[in-house]
N, C-alpha and C positions, 0 to 999 in steps of 0.2 A: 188618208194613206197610212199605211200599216208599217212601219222598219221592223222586221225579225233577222235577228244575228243567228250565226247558227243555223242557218237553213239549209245546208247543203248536205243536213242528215236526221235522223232519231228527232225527237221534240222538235226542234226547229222548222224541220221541212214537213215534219206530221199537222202544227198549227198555220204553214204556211198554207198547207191545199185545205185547211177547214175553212180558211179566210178568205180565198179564191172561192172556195165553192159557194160561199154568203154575197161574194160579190164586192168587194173591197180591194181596194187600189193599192200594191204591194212593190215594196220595194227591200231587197234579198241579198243580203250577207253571208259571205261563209270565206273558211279558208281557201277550201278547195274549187277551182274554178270547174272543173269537168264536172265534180258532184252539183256547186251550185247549179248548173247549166241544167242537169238532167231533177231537180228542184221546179226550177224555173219553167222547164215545157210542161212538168205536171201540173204547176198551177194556172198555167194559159187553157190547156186542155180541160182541168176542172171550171174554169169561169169563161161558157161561150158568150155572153155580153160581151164581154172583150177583143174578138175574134177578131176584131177591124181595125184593134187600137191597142198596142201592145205596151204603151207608154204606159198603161196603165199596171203593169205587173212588170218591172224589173228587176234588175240585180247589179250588184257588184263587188265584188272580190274584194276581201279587205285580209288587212293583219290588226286589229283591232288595239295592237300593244306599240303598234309604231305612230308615230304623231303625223307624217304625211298621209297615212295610211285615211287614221279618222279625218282629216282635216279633207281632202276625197269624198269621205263619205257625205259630210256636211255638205258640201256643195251640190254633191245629188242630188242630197234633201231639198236643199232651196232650188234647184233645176226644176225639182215634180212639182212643188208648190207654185210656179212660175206657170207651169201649165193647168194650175188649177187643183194638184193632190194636197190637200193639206197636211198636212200632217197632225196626225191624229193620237197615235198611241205606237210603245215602242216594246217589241217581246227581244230582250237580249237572251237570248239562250246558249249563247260563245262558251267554251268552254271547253275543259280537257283533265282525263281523269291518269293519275297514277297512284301505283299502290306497288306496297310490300313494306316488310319490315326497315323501319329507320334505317338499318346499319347496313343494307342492302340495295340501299337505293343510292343511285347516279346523280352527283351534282349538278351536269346538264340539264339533265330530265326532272331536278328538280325545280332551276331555273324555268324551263320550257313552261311546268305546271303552273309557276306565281304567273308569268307573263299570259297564260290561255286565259287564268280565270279571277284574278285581283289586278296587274297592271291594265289590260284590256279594260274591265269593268271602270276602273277610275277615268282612262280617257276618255272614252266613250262620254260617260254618262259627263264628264266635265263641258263637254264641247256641245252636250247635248244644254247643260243647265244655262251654261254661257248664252247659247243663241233663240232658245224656247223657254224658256224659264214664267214670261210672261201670259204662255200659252197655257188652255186648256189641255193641258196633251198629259197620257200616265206612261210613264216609266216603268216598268214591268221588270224587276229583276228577276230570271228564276236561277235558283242556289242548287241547294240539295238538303236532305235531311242530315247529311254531314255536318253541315252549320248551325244544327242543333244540339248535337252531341258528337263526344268522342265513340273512336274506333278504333278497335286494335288493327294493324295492318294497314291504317290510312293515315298516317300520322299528316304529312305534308299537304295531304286533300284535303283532311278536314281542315288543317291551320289554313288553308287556300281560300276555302268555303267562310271559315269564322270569319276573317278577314274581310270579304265581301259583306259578310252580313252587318259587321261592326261600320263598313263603310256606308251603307244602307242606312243603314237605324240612324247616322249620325246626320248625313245628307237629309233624309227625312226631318230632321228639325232645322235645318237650313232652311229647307222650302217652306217652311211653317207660313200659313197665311198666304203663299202664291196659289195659284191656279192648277198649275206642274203639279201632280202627284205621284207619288215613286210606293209603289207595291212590290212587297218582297213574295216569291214561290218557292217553295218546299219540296220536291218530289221524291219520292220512295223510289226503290230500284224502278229502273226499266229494261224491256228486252230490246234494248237498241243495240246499235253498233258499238257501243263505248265501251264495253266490256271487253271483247277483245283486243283494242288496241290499250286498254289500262296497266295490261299489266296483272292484273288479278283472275282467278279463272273460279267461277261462280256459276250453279243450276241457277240457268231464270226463266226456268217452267213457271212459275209462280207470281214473276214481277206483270207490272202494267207494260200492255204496250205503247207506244210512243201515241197511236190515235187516241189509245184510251185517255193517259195523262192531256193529251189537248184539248179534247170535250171538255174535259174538267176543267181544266185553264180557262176557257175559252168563255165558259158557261158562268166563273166568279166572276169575269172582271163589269159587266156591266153595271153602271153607278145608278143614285137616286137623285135628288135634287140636295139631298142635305148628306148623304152619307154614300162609302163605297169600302171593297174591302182591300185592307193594307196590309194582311199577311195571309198567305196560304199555305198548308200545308195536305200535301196530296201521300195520303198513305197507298201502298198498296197492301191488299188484303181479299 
């Protein structure tokens, strides 16, 4: 079984129906319940194997930054696994973008941004190390190319994004020697929905679309016996 956060739009619901359409047993996070929902019938309809058995592709609504929230989600997890879904590997793609100039910007909305994309990130992945740690299972963070460098007009995203990455890279030598392995993603713009609710207003004739960046996701992460890959970065171009 497959956990992707973030599915209830752009990347997240683009790598949910590549994973439905391989055939993989899914289980679907997002904010928004009506989005997750309309997620959710696209990935039953991409994966007719399942037709009979719907247990096998669910969802459920979370807030990723509240602790009943994830504490919820956990229990899921161990519900699928009770039926037989293992849990396998986990694409968090949670997240929320804002922009503009420092001096311009809303301390709610600033708030709002650490809690979508660094408090969410730490519970999550805590509750996750807590109770799979022992497992083979990979951890999948995808960031942005913001957490590689700065940017004028993103000041709070990227400090959001470096943030995450610092939590990553550090969590990654936690694990050292378990099984659990935590891979950080990189993506270059995309033409998803996140642009216009950010706050910034950008041409993305040009960026990847959300199918494209999933192939490509989708396509690193399979391992070897001795090796797999623990950073990506997806330009577009």
């Amino acid at each position: 079984m497959i956990l992707i956060t973030g599915a209830s739009s752009g990347l997240g619901a683009a790598v949910a129906k590549q994973y439905a359409e391989q055939g993989h047993a899914l289980l679907l996070t997002g904010r928004s319940q009506e989005r997750l929902q309309k997620t959710l019938a696209s990935c039953r309809l991409a994966a007719p194997e399942f037709a009979d058995n719907n247990t096998c592709i669910q969802s459920l609504s979370c807030e990723l930054s509240q602790d009943e929230s994830v504490e919820q989600l956990i229990e899921k997890i161990h519900e699928m696994e009770a039926d037989g879904q293992m849990l396998a590997k986990v694409i968090h793609c949670a997240g929320s973008g804002y922009f503009g100039e420092l001096e311009k910007q809303q301390p709610q909305a600033i708030r709002e941004l650490i809690d979508n994309n660094v408090t969410s990130s730490i519970m999550l992945l805590q509750q996750l190390v807590m109770h799979f740690k022992h497992k083979p299972i990979k951890l999948v963070v995808v960031m942005s190319t913001a957490a590689l460098s700065g940017k004028a007009g993103e000041t709070t995203y990227c400090a959001a994004k470096w943030a995450v990455r610092g939590f990553v890279e550090s969590l990654r030598l936690e694990l050292k020697g378990l099984p659990m392995k935590l891979i950080a993603v990189y993506p270059g713009g995309m033409d998803t929905g996140f642009w216009p609710t950010s706050g910034k207003h950008v041409d993305t004739s040009s960026f990847m679309s959300a199918d494209e960046a999933a192939t490509m996701l989708i396509q690193a992460l399979p391992a070897t016996e001795h090796g797999y890959v623990a950073d990506l970065t997806i330009q577009r171009g």
